[in-house]
C-alpha positions in Angstrom: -100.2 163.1 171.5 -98.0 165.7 173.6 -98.5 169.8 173.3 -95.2 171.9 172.8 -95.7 172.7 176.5 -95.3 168.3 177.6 -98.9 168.1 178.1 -101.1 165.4 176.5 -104.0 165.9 174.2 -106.4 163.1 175.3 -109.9 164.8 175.9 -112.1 164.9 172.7 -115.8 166.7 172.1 -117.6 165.1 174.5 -115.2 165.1 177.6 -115.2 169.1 177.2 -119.0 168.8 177.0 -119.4 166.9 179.8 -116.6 169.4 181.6 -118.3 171.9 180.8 -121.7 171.1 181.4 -120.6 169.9 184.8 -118.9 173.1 185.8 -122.1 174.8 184.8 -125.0 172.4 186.5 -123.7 173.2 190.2 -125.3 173.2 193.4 -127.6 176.6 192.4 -129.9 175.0 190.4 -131.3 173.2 193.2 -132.4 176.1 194.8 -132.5 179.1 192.1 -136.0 178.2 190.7 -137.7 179.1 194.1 -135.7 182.7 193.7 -136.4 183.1 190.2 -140.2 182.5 190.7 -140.5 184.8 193.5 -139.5 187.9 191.4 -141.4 186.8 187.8 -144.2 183.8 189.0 -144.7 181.8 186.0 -142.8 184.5 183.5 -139.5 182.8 184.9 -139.4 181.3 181.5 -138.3 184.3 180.4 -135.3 185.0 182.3 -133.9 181.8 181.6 -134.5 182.4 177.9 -132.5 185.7 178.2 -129.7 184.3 180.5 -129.4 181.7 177.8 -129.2 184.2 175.2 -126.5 186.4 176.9 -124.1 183.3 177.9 -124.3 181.7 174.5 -122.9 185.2 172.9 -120.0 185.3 175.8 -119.3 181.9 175.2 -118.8 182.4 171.3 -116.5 184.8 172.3 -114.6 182.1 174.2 -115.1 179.5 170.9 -113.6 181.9 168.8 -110.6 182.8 171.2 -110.1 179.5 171.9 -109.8 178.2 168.6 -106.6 180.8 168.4 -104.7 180.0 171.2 -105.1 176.7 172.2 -102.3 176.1 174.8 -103.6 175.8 178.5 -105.1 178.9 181.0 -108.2 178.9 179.1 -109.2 182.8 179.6 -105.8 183.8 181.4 -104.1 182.7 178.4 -106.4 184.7 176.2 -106.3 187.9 177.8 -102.6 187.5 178.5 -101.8 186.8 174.7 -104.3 190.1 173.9 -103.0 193.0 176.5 -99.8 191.3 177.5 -98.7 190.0 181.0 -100.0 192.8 183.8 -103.8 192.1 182.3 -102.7 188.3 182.8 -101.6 188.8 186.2 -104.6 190.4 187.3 -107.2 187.8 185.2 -105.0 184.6 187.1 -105.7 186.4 190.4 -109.7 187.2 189.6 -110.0 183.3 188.7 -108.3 182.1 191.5 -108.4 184.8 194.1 -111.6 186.2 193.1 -113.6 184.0 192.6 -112.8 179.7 192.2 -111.4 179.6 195.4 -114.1 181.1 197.8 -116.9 179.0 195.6 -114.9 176.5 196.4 -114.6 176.5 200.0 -118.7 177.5 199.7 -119.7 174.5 197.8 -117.2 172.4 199.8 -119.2 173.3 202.8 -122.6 173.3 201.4 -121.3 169.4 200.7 -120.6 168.7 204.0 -124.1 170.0 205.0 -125.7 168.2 202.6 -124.2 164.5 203.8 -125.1 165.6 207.5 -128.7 165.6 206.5 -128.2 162.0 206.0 -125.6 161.5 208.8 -125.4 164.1 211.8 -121.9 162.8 212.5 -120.4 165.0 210.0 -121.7 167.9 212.2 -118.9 167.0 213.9 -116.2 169.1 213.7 -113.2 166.9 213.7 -115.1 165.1 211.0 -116.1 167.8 209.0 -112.5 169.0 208.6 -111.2 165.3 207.8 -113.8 164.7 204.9 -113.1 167.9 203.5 -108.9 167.2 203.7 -109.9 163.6 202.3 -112.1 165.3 199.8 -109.4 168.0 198.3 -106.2 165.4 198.5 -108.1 162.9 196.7 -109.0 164.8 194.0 -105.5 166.4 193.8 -104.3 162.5 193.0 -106.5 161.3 190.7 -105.6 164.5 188.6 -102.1 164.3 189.1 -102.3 160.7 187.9 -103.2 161.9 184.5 -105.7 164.2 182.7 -107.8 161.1 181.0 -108.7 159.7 184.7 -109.4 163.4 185.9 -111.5 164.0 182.8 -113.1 160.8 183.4 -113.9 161.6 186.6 -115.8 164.6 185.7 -117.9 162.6 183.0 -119.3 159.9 185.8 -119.8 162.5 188.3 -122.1 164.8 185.6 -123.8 161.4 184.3 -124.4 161.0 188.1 -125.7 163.9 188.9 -127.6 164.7 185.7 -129.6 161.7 186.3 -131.6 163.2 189.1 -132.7 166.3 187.4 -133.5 164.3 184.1 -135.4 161.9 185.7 -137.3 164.6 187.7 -138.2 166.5 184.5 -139.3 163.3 182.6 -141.9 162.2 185.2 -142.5 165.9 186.1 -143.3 166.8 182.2 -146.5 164.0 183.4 -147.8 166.2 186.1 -147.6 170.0 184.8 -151.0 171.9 185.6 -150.9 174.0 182.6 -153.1 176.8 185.1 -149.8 177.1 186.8 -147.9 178.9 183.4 -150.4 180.9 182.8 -148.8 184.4 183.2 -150.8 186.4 185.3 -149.0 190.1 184.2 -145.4 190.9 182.9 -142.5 191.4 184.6 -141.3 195.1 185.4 -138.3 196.0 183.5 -136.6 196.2 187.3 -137.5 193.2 188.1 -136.2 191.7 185.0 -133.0 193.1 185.4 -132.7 192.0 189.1 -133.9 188.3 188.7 -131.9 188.0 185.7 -128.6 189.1 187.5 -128.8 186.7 189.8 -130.3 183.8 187.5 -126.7 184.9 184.9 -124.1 183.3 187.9 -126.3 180.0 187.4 -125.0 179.9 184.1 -121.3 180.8 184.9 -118.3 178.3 185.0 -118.2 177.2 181.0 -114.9 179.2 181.1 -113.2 176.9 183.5 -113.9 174.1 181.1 -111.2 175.9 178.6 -108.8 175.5 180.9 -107.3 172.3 179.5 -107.1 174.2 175.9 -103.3 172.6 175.7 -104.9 169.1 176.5 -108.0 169.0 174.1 -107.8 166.7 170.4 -107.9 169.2 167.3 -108.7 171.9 169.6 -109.6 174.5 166.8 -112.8 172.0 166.1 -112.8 170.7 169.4 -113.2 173.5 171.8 -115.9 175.6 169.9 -118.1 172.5 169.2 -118.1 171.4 172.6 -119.2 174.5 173.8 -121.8 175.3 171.4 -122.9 171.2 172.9 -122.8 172.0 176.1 -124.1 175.3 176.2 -127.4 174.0 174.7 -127.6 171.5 176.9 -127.7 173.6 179.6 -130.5 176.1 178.2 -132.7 173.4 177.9 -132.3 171.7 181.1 -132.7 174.6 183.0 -135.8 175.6 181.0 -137.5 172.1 181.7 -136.4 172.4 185.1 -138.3 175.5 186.2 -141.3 174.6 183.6 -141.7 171.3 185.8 -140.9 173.3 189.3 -143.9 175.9 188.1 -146.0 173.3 186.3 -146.2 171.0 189.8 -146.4 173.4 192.5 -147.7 176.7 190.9 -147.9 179.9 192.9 -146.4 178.0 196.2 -143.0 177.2 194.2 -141.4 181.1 195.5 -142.3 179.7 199.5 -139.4 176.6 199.4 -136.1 178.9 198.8 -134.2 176.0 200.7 -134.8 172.7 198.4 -137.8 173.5 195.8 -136.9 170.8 193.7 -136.7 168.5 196.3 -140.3 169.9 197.8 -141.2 169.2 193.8 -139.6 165.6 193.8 -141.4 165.5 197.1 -145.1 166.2 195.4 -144.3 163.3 192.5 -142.6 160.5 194.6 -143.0 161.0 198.3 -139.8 160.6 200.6 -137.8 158.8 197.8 -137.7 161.8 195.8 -136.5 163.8 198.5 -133.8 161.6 198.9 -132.8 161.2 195.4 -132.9 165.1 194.7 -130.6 165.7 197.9 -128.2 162.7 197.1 -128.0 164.6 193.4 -127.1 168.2 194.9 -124.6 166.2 196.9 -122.9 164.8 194.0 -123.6 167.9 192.0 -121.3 169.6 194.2 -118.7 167.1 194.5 -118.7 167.2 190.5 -118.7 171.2 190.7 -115.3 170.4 192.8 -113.8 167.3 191.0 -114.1 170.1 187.5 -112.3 173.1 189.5 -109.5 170.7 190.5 -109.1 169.7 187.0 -109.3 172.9 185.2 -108.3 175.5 187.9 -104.6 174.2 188.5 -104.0 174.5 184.5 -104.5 178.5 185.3 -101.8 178.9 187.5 -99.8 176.1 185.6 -100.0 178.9 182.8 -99.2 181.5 184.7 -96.2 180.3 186.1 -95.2 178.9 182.7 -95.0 182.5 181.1 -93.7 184.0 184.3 -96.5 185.9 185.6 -96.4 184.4 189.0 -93.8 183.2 191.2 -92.3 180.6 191.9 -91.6 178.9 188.2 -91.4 175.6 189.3 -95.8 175.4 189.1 -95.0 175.1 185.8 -92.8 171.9 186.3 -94.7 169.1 184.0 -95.0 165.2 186.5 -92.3 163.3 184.8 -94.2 160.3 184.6 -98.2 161.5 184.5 -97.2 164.7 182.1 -99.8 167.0 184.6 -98.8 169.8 186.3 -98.7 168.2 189.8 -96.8 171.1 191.4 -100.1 173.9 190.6 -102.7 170.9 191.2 -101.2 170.0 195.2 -101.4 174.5 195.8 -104.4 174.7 194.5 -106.3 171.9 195.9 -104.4 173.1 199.7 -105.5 176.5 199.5 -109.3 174.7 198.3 -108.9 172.6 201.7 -107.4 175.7 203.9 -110.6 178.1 203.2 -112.6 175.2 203.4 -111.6 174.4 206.5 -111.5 177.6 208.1 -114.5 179.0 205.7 -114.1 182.9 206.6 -114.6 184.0 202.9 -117.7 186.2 203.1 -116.0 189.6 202.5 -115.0 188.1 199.2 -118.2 186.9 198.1 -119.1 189.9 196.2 -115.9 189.9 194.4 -116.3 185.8 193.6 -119.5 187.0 191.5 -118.1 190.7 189.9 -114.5 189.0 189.0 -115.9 186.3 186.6 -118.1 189.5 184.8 -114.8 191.5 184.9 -113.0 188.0 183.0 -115.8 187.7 180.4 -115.3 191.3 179.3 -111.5 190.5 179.4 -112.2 187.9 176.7 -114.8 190.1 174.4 -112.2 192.8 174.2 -109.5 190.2 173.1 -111.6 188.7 170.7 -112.2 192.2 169.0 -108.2 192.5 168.9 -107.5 188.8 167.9 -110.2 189.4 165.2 -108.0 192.6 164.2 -104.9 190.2 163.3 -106.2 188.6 160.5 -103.4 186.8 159.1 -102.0 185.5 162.9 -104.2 183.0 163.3 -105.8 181.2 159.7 -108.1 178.3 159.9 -109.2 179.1 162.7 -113.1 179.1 164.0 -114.6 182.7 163.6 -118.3 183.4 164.7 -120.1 185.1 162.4 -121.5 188.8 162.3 -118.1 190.6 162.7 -117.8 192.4 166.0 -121.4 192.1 167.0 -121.3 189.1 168.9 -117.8 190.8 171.3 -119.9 194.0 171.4 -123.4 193.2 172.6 -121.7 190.7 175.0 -119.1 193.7 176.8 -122.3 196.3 176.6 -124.2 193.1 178.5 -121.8 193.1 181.1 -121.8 196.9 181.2 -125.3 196.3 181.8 -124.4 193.8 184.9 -121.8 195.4 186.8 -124.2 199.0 186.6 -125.8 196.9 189.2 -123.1 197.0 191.7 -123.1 199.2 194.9 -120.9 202.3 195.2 -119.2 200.2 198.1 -118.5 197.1 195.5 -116.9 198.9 193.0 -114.7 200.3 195.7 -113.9 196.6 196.7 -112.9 195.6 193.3 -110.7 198.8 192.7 -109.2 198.1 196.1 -108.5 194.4 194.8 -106.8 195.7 191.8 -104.7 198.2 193.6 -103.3 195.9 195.7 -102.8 193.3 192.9 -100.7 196.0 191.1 -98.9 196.7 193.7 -97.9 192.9 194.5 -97.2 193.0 190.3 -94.8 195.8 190.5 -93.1 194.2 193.2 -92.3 191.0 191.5 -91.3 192.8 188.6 -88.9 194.4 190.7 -87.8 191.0 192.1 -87.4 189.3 189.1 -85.0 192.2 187.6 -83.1 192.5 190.7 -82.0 188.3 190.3 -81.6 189.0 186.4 -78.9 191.7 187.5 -77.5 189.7 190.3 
């Protein structure tokens, strides 16, 4: 079946789980349990509980969205549709900009490190820099070759790399020391609030995965199911993860910030635990990429399709593969070009803020969606009203209060000049419309 907009709808419920669920699971749970326990010991539980909470109510926001506008861009689209096209403008640049691409180039590298544990030559430079080109043109054509061999990419890779983590909580559920849960004292409210920010990014990236709205089956039953799936999913892997991490090594979990689960894998099956843990963040990551290729290029496919960005032709549809080949080969260039170079640390504050700023985008279209009753019937509507939009943007609130003076400088800074470079294609665009 093709979309209005030439695209095919070929994934169903459980390739947007698995999207979404690999977005999600990314290289940071490998290491974020060590960080968590440091700041709450064996109360970690509890920010995971809370993280889970608050992501669940964003996400709703998403289902509900989604379920209205179901062409392509995912929240771009949404925010777009809501506050019209300089609020688009500004959410395509945060995704892309902001945020996807410098994780990108991160995770891209963190890959590379990972394989030269096993084999130094990729400490190499030359090396380095032709397995990440190989990496990001490969991936750039299986997805132009269709969405259903992307897609089907990204379920292998988070069957792969789920099996690591599942099979380390099944035989670590054996070996818990129940002394090691036992919480000792509560967690300050500070504390709470500091671990928790930095737990919330672990759960970050479901948005991504409603990127290929214009390419999902039945989207309005589609989109909201398969979040609510993954979502859950993800709660409860991340809960048995850090239960197991805890249970095992107890009070010493906080002292192995580099690889605690692979220290944990290391306590339960000696060096072939070590091995299969770091062979799983290795493919975790490659999964984290193989999902941004797929659903990152539909963003600026979106954007150029309604205009917001130049030039037009990144919303030309393959003639043969029906993908939009033209935004998949940019994006997965400027993936390999800060990858290569991988100078992106005066960004990497505004990679975290801009998905917040995105999620309150969304929460505030929701609450105007909502407000147009009769524009969208039949479509999926979360129940409670407004509360679910209205705890979720006071949440963020909450979140970006944490910022420095010096961040929030950043991110105005980033949206001055973005308005700027808007006003100037504006003017661009009239002057040809007048030529």
């Amino acid at each position: 079946m093709n979309t209005k907009e030439g695209l095919k709808r070929e994934i169903g419920i459980w390739g947007l789980s698995a999207n979404i669920i690999n977005l999600i699971v990314g290289a940071g749970i490998f290491v974020i349990p060590a960080i968590v326990a440091e700041g709450l010991g064996a109360a970690s539980i509890l920010a995971y509980l809370f993280c889970g909470f608050l992501i669940m109510l964003i996400m709703l926001c998403f289902a509900e969205v989604g379920s209205k506008l179901t062409q392509s861009g995912g929240a771009y689209s949404f925010i777009e549709v809501a506050f019209g096209k300089y609020f688009g403008f500004l959410t395509v640049n945060f995704f892309i900009l902001g945020a996807t691409i410098m994780a990108d180039a991160a995770v891209a590298n963190a890959l590379v490190g990972t394989l030269a544990y096993f084999m130094p030559v990729f400490r190499n430079e030359f090396v380095r820099i032709s397995f990440l080109v190989l990496i990001f043109s490969g991936l750039a054509y299986v997805n132009i070759r269709g969405v259903k061999q992307g897609i089907t990419l990204v379920i292998v890779a988070t069957i792969v790399k789920l099996s690591p983590l599942l099979l380390l909580v099944i035989i670590g559920m054996t070996q818990i020391s129940i002394g090691n849960l036992v919480w000792d004292t509560l967690p300050s409210v500070n504390d709470f609030g500091k671990i928790s920010l930095i737990l919330f990014f672990a759960f970050q990236g479901a948005e991504s995965g409603l990127n290929t709205g214009g390419e999902v089956i039945n989207p309005q039953k589609t989109i909201p199911r398969g979040i609510l799936i993954s979502i859950i999913f993800v709660i409860l892997l991340y809960v048995l993860i850090q239960l197991v991490a805890q249970g095992v090594l107890g009070a010493s979990l906080a002292g192995f910030k580099d690889a605690p689960l692979a220290e944990v894998a290391k306590h339960m099956m000696g060096p072939f635990g070590v091995t299969l843990i770091l062979a799983g963040a290795a493919i975790s990551m490659f999964g984290f990429l193989s999902g941004d290729v797929l659903n990152m290029p539909r963003v600026i496919y979106s954007a150029a399709r309604d205009k917001v960005i130049l030039p037009l032709s990144l919303a030309n549809i393959h003639s043969k593969y029906a993908t939009p080949h033209y935004s998949i080969i940019l994006y997965a260039v400027m993936g390999c070009f800060f990858s290569v170079t991988g100078e992106f640390k005066t960004l990497a504050i505004l990679s975290s803020a801009s998905v917040l700023l995105i999620y309150f985008g969304v929460a505030m279209a929701f609450i105007k969606l909502r407000l147009n009753k009769t524009l969208y019937p039949g479509s999926f509507k979360v129940w409670g009203g407004y509360t679910v939009p209205v705890i979720s943007i006071l949440i963020i609130l909450w979140v970006l209060s944490n910022l420095t003076t010096n961040e929030i400088i950043g991110i105005l800074s980033f949206v001055g000049i973005l308005s700027v470079v808007y006003v100037l294609i504006k003017l661009l665009k009239k002057n040809k419309a007048l030529a």
